[in-house]
N, C-alpha and C positions, 0 to 999 in steps of 0.2 A: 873244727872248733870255730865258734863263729863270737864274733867280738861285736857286743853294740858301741854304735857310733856313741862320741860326746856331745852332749848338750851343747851349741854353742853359745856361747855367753854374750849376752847385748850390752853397749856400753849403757849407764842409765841417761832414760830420757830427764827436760825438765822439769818436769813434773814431778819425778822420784827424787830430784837435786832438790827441789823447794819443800818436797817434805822431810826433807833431812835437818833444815834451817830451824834452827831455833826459833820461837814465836816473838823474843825482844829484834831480832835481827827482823823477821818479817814485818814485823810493825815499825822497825825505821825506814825499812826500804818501803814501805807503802806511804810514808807520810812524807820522808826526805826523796831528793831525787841526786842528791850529787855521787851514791854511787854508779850512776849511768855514764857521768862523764870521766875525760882523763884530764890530768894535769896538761896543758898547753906549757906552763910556763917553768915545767919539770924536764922537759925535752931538751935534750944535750945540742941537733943537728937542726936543719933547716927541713929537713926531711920529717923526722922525727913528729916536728910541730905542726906542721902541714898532716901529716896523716892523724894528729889527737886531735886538728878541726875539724877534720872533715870528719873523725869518726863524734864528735861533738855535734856537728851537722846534724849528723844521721841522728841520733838520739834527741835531738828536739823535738821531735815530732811525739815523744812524750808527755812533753813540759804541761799542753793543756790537759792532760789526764790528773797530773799533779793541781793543774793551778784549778782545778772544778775540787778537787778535794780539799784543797786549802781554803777556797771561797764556801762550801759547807764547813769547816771550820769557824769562819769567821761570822758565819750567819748564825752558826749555832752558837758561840761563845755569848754573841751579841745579844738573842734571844735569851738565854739563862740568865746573863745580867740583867736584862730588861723587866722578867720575870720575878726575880729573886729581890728587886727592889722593889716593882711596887706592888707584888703579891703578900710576899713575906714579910716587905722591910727590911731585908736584910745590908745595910747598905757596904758594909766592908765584905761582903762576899759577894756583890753585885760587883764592887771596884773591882774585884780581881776577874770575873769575867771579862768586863770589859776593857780593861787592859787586854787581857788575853785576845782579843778582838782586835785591841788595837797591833797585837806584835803579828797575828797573823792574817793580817790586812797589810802590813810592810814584808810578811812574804810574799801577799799576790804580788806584791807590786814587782817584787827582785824576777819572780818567776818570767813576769810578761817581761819584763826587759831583756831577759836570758833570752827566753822565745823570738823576743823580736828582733834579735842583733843576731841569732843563731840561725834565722831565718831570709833574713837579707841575702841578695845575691852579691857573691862577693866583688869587692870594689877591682878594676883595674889602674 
């Protein structure tokens, strides 16, 4: 009597875990970045806080991926209000473009500052 072997089972890669993900979930995490990092200032120990910097560290090196998609945001909100005002007239749905320009042009700016203080060697 001869018995086949079992299939062995792979745990899933990530690429089968992201298509699991909901599409609202994937569209925050493509436009927000703060689920990459940890709380620093949730950390009980000295230990603790020291390894969610350094793991903080390591995930900057995403921030310009975010902050190039934040600055086409901001190009494109700009352009639609630019548009809609003196194409159409439209001038209460141009404000709101450009407002919208203006809150995501105060994200570049949070982005590069993250980048830049996560990117510094640290002080002795």
């Amino acid at each position: 009597m001869t018995t086949t072997p079992e299939p062995q089972r792979t745990p899933p890669t990530t690429a089968q875990q992201a298509e699991e993900l909901p599409f609202c979930t994937l569209l925050y995490r493509f436009i927000f970045f703060d689920w990459l990092f940890k709380d620093v200032g949730g950390a009980r120990t000295a230990i603790e806080r020291h390894a969610a910097f350094q793991h903080n560290r390591r995930m900057s090196k995403y921030l310009p991926i975010y902050l190039r998609r934040w600055s086409f945001l901001t190009a494109f909100d700009f352009v639609l209000g630019f548009v809609l005002e003196r194409a159409l007239q439209a001038t209460l749905l141009s404000a709101w473009f450009f407002t919208w320009s203006c809150v995501t042009a105060t994200g570049m700016v949070v982005i590069t500052v993250a980048w830049i203080f996560l990117t510094q060697p640290p002080q002795s």
